[in-house]
Each structure stands twice: as structure tokens, then as C-alpha cells.
C-alpha positions as CSV (number, residue, x, y, z in Angstrom):
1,X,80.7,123.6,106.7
2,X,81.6,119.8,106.5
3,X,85.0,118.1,107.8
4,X,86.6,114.5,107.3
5,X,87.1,113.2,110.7
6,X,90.0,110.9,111.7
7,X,90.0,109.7,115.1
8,X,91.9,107.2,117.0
9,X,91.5,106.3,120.7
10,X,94.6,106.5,122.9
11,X,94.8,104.9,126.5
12,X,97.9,107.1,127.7
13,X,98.2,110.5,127.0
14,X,100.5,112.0,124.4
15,X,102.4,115.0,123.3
16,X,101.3,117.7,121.2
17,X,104.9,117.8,120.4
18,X,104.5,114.7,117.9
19,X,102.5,116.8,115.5
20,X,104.9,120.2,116.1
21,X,108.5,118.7,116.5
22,X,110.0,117.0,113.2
23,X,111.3,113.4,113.5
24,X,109.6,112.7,116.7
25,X,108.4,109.3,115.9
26,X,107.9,106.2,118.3
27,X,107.2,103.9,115.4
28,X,110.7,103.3,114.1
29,X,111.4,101.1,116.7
30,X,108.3,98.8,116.4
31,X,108.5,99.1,112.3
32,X,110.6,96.1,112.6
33,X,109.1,94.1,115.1
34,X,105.6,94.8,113.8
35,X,105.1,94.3,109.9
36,X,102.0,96.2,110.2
37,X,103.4,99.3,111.3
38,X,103.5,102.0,108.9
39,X,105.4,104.9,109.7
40,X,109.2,105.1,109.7
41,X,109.9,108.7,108.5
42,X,108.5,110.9,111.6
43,X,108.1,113.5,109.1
44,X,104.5,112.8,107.7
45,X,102.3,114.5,110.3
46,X,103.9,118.0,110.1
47,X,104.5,117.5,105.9
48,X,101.0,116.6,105.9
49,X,99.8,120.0,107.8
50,X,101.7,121.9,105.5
51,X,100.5,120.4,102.4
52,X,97.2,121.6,103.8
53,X,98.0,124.9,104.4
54,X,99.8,125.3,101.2
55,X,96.1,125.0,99.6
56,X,94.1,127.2,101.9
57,X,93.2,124.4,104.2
58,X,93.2,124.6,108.0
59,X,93.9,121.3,109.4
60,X,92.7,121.4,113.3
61,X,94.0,118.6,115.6
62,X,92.3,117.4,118.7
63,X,95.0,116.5,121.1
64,X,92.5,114.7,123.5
65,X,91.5,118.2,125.3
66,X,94.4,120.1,123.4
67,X,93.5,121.7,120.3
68,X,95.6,122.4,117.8
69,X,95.3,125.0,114.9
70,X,97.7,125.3,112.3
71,X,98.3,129.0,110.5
72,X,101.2,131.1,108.7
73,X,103.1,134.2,108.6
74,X,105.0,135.8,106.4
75,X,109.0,136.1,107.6
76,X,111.1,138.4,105.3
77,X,114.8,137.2,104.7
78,X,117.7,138.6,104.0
79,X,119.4,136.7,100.6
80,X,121.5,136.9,98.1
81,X,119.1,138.6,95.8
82,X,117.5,141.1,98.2
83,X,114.7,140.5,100.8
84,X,113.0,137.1,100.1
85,X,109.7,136.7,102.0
86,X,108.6,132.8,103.2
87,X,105.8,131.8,104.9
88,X,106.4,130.7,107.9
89,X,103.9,127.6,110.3
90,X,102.8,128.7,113.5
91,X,100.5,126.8,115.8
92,X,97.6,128.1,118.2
93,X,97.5,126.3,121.1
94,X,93.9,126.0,123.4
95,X,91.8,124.0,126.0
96,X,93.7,121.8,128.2
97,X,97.1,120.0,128.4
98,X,97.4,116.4,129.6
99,X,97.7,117.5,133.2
100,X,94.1,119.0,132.9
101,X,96.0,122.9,133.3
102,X,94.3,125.3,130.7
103,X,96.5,126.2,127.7
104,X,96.7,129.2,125.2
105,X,99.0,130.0,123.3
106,X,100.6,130.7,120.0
107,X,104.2,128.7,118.9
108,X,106.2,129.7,115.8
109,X,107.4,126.7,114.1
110,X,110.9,125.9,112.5
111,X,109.9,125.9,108.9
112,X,108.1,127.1,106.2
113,X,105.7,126.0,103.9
114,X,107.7,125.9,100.9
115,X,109.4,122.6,102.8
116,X,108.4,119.3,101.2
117,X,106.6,120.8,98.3
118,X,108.8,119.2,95.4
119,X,107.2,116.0,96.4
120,X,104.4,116.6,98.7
121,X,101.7,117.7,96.0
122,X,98.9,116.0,96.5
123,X,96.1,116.6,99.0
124,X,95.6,112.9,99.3
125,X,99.2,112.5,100.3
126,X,97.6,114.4,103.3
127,X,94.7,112.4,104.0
128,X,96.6,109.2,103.4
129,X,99.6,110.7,106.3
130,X,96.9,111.2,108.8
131,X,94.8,108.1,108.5
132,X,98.2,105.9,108.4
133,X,99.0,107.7,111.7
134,X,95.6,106.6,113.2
135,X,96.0,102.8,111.9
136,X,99.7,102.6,113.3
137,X,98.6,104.6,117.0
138,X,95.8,101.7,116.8
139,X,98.4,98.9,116.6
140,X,101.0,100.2,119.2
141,X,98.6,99.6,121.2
142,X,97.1,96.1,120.8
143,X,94.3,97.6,118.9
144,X,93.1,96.9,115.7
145,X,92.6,99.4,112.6
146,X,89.1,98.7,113.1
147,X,88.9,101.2,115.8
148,X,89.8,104.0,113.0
149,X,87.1,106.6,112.9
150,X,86.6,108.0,109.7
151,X,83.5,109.9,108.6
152,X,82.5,113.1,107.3
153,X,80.8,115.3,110.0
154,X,79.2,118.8,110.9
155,X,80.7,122.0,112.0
156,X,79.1,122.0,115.4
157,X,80.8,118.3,115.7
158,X,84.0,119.5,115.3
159,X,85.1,119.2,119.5
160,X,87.4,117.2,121.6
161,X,86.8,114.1,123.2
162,X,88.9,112.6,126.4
163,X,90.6,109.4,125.3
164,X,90.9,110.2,121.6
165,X,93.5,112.0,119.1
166,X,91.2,113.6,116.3
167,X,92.0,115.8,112.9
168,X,89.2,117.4,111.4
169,X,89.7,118.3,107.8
170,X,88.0,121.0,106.0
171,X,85.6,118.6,103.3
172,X,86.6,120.5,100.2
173,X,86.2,118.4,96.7
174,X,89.9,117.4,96.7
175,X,89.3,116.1,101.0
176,X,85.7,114.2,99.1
177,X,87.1,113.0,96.3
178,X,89.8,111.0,98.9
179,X,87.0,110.1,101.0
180,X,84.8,108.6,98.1
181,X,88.0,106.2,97.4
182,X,89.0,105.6,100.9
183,X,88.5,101.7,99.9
184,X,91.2,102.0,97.0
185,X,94.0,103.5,98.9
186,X,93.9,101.5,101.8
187,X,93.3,97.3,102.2
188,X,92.3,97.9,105.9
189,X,89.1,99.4,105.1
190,X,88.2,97.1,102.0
191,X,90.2,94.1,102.2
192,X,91.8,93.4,105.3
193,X,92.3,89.9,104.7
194,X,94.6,91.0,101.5
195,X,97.0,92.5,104.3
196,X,98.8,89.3,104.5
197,X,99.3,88.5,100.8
198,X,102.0,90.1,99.0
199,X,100.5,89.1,95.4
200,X,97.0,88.8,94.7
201,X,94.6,89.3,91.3
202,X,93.7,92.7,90.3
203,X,90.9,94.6,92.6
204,X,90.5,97.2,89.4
205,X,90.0,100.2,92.5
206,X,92.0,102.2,90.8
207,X,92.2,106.1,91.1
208,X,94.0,107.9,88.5
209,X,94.8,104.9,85.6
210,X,92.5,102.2,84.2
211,X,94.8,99.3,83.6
212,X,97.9,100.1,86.5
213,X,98.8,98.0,89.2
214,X,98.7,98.8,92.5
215,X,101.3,98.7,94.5
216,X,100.3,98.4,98.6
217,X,103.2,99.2,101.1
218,X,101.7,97.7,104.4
219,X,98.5,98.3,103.2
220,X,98.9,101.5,102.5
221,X,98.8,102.7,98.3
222,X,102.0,104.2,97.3
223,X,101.7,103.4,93.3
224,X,99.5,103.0,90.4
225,X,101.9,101.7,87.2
226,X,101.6,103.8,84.0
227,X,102.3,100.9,82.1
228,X,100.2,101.1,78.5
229,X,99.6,97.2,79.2
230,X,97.1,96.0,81.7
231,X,98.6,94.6,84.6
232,X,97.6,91.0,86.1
233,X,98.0,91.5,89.7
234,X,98.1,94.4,92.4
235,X,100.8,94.1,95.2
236,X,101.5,94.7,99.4
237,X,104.8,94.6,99.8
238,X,107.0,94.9,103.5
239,X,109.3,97.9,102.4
240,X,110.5,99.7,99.4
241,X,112.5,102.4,98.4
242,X,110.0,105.7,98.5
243,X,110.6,109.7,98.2
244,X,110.0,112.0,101.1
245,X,106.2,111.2,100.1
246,X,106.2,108.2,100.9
247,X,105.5,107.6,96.9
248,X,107.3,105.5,94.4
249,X,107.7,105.5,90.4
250,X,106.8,102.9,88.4
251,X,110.3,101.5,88.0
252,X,110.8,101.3,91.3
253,X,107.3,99.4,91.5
254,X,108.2,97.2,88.4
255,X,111.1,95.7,90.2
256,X,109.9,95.3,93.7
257,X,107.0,93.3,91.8
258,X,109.1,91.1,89.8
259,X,110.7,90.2,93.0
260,X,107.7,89.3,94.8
261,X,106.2,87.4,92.1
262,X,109.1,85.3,91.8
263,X,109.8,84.7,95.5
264,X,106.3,84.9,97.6
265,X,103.4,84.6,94.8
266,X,101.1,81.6,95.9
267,X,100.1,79.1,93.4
268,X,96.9,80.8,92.4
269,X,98.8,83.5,91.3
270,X,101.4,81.9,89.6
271,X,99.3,79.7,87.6
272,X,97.7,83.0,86.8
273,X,101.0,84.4,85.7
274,X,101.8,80.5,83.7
275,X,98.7,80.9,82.0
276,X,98.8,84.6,80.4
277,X,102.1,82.9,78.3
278,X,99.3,80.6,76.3
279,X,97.1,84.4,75.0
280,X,97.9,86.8,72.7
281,X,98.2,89.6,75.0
282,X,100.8,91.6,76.6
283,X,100.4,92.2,80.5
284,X,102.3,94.5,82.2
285,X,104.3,92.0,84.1
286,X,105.3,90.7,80.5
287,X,107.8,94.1,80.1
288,X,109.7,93.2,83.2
289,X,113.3,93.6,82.4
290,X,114.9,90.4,83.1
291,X,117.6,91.4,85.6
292,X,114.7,92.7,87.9
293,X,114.1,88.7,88.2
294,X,116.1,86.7,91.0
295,X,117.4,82.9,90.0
296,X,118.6,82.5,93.8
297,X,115.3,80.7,94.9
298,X,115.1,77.7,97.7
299,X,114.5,74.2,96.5
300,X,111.2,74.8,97.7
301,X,110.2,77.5,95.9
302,X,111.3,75.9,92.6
303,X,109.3,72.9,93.4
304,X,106.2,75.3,93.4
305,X,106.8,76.7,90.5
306,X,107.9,73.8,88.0
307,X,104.8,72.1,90.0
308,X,102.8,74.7,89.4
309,X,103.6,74.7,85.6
310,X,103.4,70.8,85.1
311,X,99.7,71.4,86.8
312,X,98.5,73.7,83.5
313,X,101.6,72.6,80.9
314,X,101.7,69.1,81.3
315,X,105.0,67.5,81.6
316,X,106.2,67.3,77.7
317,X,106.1,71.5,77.0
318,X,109.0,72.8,76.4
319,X,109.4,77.0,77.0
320,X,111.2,78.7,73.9
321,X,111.4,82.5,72.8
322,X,109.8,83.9,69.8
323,X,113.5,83.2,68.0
324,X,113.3,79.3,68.8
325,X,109.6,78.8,69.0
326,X,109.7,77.5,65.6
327,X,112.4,75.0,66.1
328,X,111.4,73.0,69.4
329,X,108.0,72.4,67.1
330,X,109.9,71.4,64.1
331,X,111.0,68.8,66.6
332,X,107.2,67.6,67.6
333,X,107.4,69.2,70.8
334,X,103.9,71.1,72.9
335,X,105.9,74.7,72.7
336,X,104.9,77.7,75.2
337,X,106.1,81.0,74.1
338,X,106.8,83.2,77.4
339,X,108.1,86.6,77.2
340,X,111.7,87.1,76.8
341,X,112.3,88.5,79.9
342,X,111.2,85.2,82.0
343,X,113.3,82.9,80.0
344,X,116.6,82.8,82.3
345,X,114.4,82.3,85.8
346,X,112.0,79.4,84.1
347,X,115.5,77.6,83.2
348,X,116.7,78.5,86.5
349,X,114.3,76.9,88.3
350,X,114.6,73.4,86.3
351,X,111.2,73.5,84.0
352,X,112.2,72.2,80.5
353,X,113.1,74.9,78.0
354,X,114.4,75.0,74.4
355,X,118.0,75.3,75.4
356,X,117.3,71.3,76.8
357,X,116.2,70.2,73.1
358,X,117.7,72.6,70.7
359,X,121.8,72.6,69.9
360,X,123.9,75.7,70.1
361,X,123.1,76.2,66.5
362,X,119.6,76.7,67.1
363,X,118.8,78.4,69.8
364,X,121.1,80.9,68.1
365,X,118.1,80.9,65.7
366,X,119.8,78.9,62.7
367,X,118.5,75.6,61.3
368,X,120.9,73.8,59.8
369,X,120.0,72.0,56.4
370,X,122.0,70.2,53.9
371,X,124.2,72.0,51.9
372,X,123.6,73.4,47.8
373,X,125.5,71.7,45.1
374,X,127.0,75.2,44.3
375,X,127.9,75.4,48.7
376,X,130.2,71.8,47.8
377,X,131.5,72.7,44.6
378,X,132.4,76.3,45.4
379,X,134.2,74.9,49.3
380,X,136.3,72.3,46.9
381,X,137.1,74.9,44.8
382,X,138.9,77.1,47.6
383,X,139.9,74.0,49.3
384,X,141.6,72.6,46.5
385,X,143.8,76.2,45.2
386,X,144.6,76.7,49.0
387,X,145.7,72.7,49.2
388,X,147.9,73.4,45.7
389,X,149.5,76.6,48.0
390,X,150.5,74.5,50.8
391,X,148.2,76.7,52.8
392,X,146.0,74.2,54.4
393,X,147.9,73.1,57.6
394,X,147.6,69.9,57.4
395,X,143.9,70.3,58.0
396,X,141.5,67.7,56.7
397,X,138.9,69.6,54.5
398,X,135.2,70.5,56.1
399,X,131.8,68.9,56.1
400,X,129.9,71.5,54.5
401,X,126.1,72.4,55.7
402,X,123.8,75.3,54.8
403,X,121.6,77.0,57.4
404,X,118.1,79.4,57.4
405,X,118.6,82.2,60.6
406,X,116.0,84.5,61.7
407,X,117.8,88.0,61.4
408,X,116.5,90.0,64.8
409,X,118.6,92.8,63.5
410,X,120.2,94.6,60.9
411,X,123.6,92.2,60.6
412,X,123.0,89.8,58.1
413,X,124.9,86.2,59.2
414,X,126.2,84.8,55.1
415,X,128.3,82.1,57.1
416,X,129.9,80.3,60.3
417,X,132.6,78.0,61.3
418,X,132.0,75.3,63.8
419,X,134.5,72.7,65.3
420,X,135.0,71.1,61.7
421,X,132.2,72.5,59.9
422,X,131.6,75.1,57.7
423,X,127.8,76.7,57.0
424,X,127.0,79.1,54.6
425,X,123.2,81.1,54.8
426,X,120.6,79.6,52.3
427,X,119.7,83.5,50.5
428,X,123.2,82.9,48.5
429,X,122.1,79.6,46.8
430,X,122.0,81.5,43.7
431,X,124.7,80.1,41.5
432,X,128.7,80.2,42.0
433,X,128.8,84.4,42.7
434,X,131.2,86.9,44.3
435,X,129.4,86.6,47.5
436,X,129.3,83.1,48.2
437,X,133.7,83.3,47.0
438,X,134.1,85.7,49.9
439,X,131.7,84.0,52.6
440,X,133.4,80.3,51.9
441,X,137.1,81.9,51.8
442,X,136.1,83.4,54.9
443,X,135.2,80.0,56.8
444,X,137.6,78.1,55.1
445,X,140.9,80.7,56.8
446,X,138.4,80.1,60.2
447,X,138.4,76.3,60.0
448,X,142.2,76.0,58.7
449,X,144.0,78.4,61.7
450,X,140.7,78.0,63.8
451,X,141.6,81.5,64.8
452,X,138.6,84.4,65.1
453,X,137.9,87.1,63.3
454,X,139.8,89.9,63.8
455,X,142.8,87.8,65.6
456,X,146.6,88.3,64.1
457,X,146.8,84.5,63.3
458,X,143.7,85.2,61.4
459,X,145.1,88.2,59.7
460,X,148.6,86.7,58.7
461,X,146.9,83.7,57.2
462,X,145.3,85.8,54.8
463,X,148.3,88.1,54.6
464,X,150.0,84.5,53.4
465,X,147.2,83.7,51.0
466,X,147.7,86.9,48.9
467,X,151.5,87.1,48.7
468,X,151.3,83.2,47.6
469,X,148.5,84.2,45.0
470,X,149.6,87.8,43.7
471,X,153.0,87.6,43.9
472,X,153.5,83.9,43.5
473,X,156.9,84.6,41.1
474,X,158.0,86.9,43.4
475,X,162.3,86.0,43.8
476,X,162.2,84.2,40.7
């Protein structure tokens, strides 16, 4: 039979109690001091044994001269619905204790395998637990993750060895499979000089999706994205929200990404990012919703990226949506179309967009244009009845404009009042009909009360209008 071998040195002796005892962890308190440390929990080592055990595999432990061998037995409980058997983890206990005194014995432990299993599912998580241990043992003390053993080995090498901490895994496909991708779910063993970047290009290792990102905590692989898009960069990040598994979701993922490209990504990869605005493809770090991006960036870090923009832009680009695209190139301007969700941050960090060459008008997505003789002579006509009613408060009559919109939904726009114009939308240049009577009286009771619709001066103007109109003889 073959094992996975994990081995670690250790220059002072320590207690089997780590891997038996939950939340005995040392690492907490150099998490913060070391960014390479990877444990925090001090639940991994003894979820990991159980997720072994829960598919008929015996993890044994070398504890230096100690060994460990992990087992169950079945404990029947009294509950609510009758007798309720669990499975309970023991621990066999041989060889020698630190002090050299021979040990053997068996210890009962205080839970049962069932614990952990909502998110503890996958074998890996096992493999991953166990070799993160080794790594963060390695850095505690002054040594480097280099001095990680890992190799498959025989049966008959399956012993202790003073001066070391060792786990020997049965090698079933599941344990191989890990193995054979060792190199994807850790940087340390593939590419240890990646440890210190927090955004770099796609390494395309991935395991279980073609196109995801991967998302490194310390090193260490705790997502793939299940985005349908392909994804322009993998990520290491410091700390992030995970589940008892030390896994997260992509959501999670998506916005610790959109954070760390907008705050730590190095020019390489932003001019990376910059350029995927100028294909027609969408990447997965296109989809980011745009509240997952932070506009609160040092002076410094704008300067890289409106440097960094001006370096593949040019200086005379302007950025626009797909709704005012159309308009900053109607005005001559080199337009780059970015994705929605990146507009706010680009303005926020001072690189020229459409809202610094379009008006209000337009980037509302309407272009103004000069009015139809049926607009004018249908506005005079209203203007004039409303002028004969007394009913035009001493306003002075419009300047009257037409406009083309691009509709992004189902409302359809026929008209608009602004400061002392009126606008009315280009489809209802069709002659002097019922719509375009409705859209300019509309305007017209905006631009006389310059009240909004809905509003009660709004209201009793037109209130006014009909009793002056219908009942015009009214008292006489």
C-alpha cells in the first residue's frame, strides 16, 4: 500500500494535544505579525482527521516518536426521537512521549464525525489542512516552506523519525489526484515568487473549471470563480471572509478581487485590465458590480492608474458607456468603451470620461437636434390659448428643441423640460397629432409653474386649465 507523506521538522518538541484538543492553535498570535502564516482557526487539524475518517481513510500521525492513529466508535444517544447512534473519534496512542517514557493507550475524543461535515466535503480540504500546517510549523520557526516534505512513499516507510512531525495518508485516487495538482493549490511549491503579489496574470492550473480565477489566501487556494467568462487574472490575497473550511464563494471572491485590483494591482496588471476595454470580449472582472469598487484611493495610486492609462490611451481618449459612446465620437473624440461597472472609479480617479465632454442632456443618452416645424407650430399653438387664458404666469414662451434618446428600457421619454427649454422626442415628427398635443401641454404646465410631475402646483395648474377651458361661462 502507498501513502502521501507530509513532514515537517521541529526543533522543540510538541504536544500530541494540538492534533487531539480543538482550538489549540499557537498561530493566531503570529497570523498578524507574520503575513505568511496561515492558520488562524485551530480547528483544521482535527476537521481534517475527521474528513478522513468519514471516507474510510486512516490518517496516522507521527508525533516525532509518538504515533498517532485515529479510529471510531459508535455511541448511542438518547434523543428526542428514540436512540440515535453517532460515531464517535477515538485516538490510539503508541511509541514514546517527548520525555522518551513509552506510551499506549487509547483516548476517546469529544466529538463525532458528523462535526464539520456541512462544509468539510472534500478530501483535498484534508490534504490542503495538513500541508498548510507543515508550511506555517516551518515558518514559526525561521524556516522556510522549502523544508516541507511531501512525497508519496511505501508501506514499510511508514515510521517515525526524531526531530520531525509526519502524517502519512493512505494514497487512494482522491489522496493522488491532490498530489498530481499539488502545484495548483499551493504558490509555495510552484511559484513562490507569486507569494508577494496580490494580482498577477492567469497561471491557467486550474482544478475543477477551465476559465475561473483563482483566488490564493496566503498562498494557499481557497476559490476557483464559476464565472461563464474567462477571467484575466488569479489572486493571493492577506485575509478574507471564509466558512469553517477555510473555502469561499465566488461572491465573496468577486469582491475581494475588485478590491485588490483597484488598490494593489501593479502596472502590468493594470494595463492588462486597461487594455481588455479596447476587445470585444467579456472577462470575468468585466461583471464586477460597481459598489464592490472603492473610489477612496491615495493620490498615489491614482497617479498610477491615469499614468498607467495615458501610457496605452493616449492623452485625448475619453471613457464613455455603451449609452454615450456614440456621442463623445459625434464630437471627434478617440472613445474607450469600458464596462459599466468601472465607470464611477475611472472618473474617480481623474482620467477623462464622457461626463467631462458631454452635457446633462447627453449623458442621459439624448441628443438634442433642432426642433420640427410641426414641434414650433404645435408649442405656439398651446402657448398662445394658454396666453389668451391668462394662464401663462408671466412666463416668457420656450425655445423649443427636438431630441433622439437611446431607450435602455421599456419607458419611452416623448418629452422634457429644462431651465427654459422645452424638447419633444424625434419618433412624433409625424404631423400635428394627439400625441404630440399631450407631450407639448405637458412641458408647457412644467416650464410655466416649473413644478414636477406629480407635485400639487403641478396638479392645480392643470386643474386651472380645464375649469378655464370647459367651464369658461361658468357664473355667467
Amino acid at each position: 500500500m502507498l501513502y502521501l507523506k507530509i513532514e515537517n521538522p521541529v526543533k522543540n518538541s510538541i504536544s500530541s494535544e494540538f492534533w487531539t484538543i480543538w482550538g489549540t492553535s499557537t498561530k493566531r498570535e503570529h497570523k498578524n505579525e507574520d503575513k505568511r502564516i496561515i492558520g488562524q482557526f485551530g480547528s483544521g487539524g482535527n476537521h481534517a482527521i475527521a474528513l478522513c475518517l468519514r471516507q474510510n481513510i486512516n490518517p496516522i500521525i507521527y508525533n516525532e516518536n509518538q504515533k498517532l492513529e485515529f479510529f471510531t466508535q459508535p455511541i448511542h444517544l438518547n434523543s428526542l426521537t428514540g436512540t440515535d447512534t453517532q460515531h464517535q473519534v477515538g485516538v490510539a496512542h503508541s511509541g514514546k512521549d517527548n520525555n522518551g517514557k513509552a506510551v499506549k493507550k487509547k483516548e476517546i475524543l469529544n466529538h463525532t464525525l458528523s462535526f464539520g461535515s456541512m462544509d468539510w466535503s472534500d478530501i483535498s480540504f484534508s490534504m490542503r489542512e495538513f500541508i498548510s500546517n507543515a508550511i506555517d510549523a516551518c515558518y514559526i520557526q525561521d524556516l522556510s516552506h522549502t523544508d516541507v516534505v511531501i512525497e508519496i512513499v511505501q508501506e514499510n516507510q511508514v515510521r517515525a523519525k526524531s526531530g520531525t512531525v509526519r502524517v502519512f495518508i493512505p494514497l487512494t485516487d482522491a489522496v493522488q489526484k491532490f498530489y498530481n495538482n499539488i502545484n495548483s493549490w499551493f504558490l509555495h511549491f510552484s511559484s513562490p515568487e507569486l507569494l508577494e503579489n496580490s494580482v498577477f496574470p492567469r497561471r491557467y492550473k486550474n482544478i475543477s473549471t477551465e476559465n475561473g480565477s483563482m483566488i490564493y489566501r496566503r498562498g494557499v487556494l481557497i476559490c476557483e470563480s464559476n464565472g461563464k467568462e474567462e477571467a484575466l487574472f488569479d489572486y493571493n490575497v492577506d485575509d478574507i471572509n471564509m466558512n469553517e473550511s477555510r473555502s469561499v464563494d465566488t461572491w465573496t471572491a468577486m469582491s475581494k478581487a475588485a478590491s485588490y485590483i483597484t488598490e494593489h494591482a501593479n502596472e502590468r496588471c493594470l494595463m492588462r485590465l486597461i487594455s481588455s476595454f479596447s476587445v470585444n470580449k467579456k472577462y470575468w472582472e468585466h461583471t464586477f458590480p460597481n459598489y464592490y469598487f472603492s473610489s477612496y484611493q491615495t493620490e498615489e495610486r491614482k497617479k498610477t492608474w491615469t499614468n498607467t492609462w495615458v501610457k496605452f490611451y493616449g492623452e485625448n481618449t475619453v471613457v464613455a458607456g455603451e449609452l454615450t459612446a456614440r456621442f463623445c465620437q459625434d464630437k471627434g473624440y478617440k472613445t474607450v468603451l469600458a464596462p459599466d461597472c468601472y465607470l464611477e472609479f475611472i472618473r474617480s480617479m481623474g482620467i477623462k470620461t464622457d461626463t467631462d465632454v458631454l452635457t446633462t442632456d447627453e449623458m442621459n443618452g439624448k441628443k438634442i437636434t433642432d426642433p420640427s416645424e410641426d414641434f414650433v407650430t404645435a408649442t405656439n399653438l398651446v402657448w398662445d390659448r394658454l396666453a389668451s387664458l391668462g394662464l401663462t404666469n408671466d412666463r416668457q414662451p420656450p425655445i423649443v428643441k427636438g431630441f433622439d434618446v437611446n431607450q435602455t428600457d421599456n419607458t419611452i421619454l416623448f418629452g422634457f423640460w429644462d431651465k427654459d427649454t422645452v424638447a419633444y422626442n424625434n419618433m412624433m415628427d409625424k404631423g400635428l397629432n394627439e400625441m404630440l398635443l399631450h407631450t407639448v401641454i405637458e412641458e408647457l404646465t412644467h416650464h410655466i409653474t416649473k413644478a414636477n410631475d406629480g407635485s400639487r402646483d403641478f396638479q392645480n395648474y392643470l386643474i386651472k386649465v380645464i375649469a378655464k377651458t370647459v367651464f369658461k361661462d361658468f357664473g355667467k
